[in-house]
C-alpha positions as CSV (number, residue, x, y, z in Angstrom):
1,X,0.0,0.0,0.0
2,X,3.3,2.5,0.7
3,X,4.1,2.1,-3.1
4,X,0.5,2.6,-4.3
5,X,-0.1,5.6,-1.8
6,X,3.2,7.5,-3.1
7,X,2.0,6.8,-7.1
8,X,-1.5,8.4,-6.1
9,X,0.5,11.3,-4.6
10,X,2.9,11.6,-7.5
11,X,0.7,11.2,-10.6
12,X,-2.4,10.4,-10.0
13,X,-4.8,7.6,-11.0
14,X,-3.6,7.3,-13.8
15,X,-0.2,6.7,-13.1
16,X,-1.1,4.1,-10.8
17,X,-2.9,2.1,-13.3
18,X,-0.3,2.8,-16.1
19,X,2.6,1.4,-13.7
20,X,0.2,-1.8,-12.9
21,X,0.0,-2.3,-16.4
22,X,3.9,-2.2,-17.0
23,X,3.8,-4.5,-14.2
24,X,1.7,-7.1,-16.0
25,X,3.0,-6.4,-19.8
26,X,6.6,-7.2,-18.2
27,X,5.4,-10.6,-16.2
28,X,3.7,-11.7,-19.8
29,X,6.5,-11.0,-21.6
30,X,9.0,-12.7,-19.5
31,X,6.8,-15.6,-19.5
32,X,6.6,-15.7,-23.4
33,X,10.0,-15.3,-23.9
34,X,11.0,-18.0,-21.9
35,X,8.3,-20.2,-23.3
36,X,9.3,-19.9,-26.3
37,X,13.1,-20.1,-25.1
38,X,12.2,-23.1,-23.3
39,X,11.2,-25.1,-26.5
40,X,14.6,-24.9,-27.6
41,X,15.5,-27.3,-25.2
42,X,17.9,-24.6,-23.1
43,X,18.0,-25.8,-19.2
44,X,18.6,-22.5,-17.8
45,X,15.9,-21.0,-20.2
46,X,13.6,-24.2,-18.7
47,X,14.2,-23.2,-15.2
48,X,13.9,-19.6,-15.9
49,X,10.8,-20.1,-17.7
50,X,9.5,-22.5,-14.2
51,X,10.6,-19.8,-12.0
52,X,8.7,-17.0,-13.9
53,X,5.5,-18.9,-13.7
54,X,6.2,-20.0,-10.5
55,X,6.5,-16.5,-9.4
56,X,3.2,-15.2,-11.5
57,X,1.3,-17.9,-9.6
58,X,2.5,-16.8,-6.1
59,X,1.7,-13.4,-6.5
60,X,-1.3,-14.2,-8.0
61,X,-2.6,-16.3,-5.1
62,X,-1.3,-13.3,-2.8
63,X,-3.5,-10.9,-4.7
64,X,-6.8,-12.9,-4.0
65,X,-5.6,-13.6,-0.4
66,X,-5.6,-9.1,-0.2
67,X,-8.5,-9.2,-1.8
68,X,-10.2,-11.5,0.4
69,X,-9.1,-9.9,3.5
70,X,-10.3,-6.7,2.2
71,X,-14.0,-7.9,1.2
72,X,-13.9,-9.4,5.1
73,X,-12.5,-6.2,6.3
74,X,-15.1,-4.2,4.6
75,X,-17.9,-6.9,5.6
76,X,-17.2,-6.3,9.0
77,X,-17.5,-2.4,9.1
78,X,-20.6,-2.2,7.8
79,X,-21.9,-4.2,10.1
């Protein structure tokens, strides 16, 4: 929330979204590339490519955990 509080300060919605979607244009493209990469039968392009999706998974789980904590959070104030 830090980073995302300073953005808002500094630019804006708008560059809050626009650095989210850098954020997710940069995880695809790391991921296609070492697909791709990985087809060639490269073992450091196969681990790179397994730690990339690795990684996309995990933060992908931690975002719904956030988001679930803040539906609950919000749940209980209006209460």
């Amino acid at each position: 929330m830090p980073v995302s509080a300073r953005l808002l300060e500094q630019g804006g919605i708008e560059l809050l979204w626009s650095t989210k979607l850098l954020l997710v244009a940069a995880a695809g493209t790391a991921l296609l590339l070492t697909a791709r990469w990985s087809r060639r039968q490269h073992r450091a392009s196969q681990v790179t490519f397994w730690f990339c999706l690795v990684t996309v998974q995990a933060a992908t789980l931690g975002l719904v955990f956030v988001s679930l904590t803040n539906v609950a959070l919000l749940g209980s104030l209006i209460r």
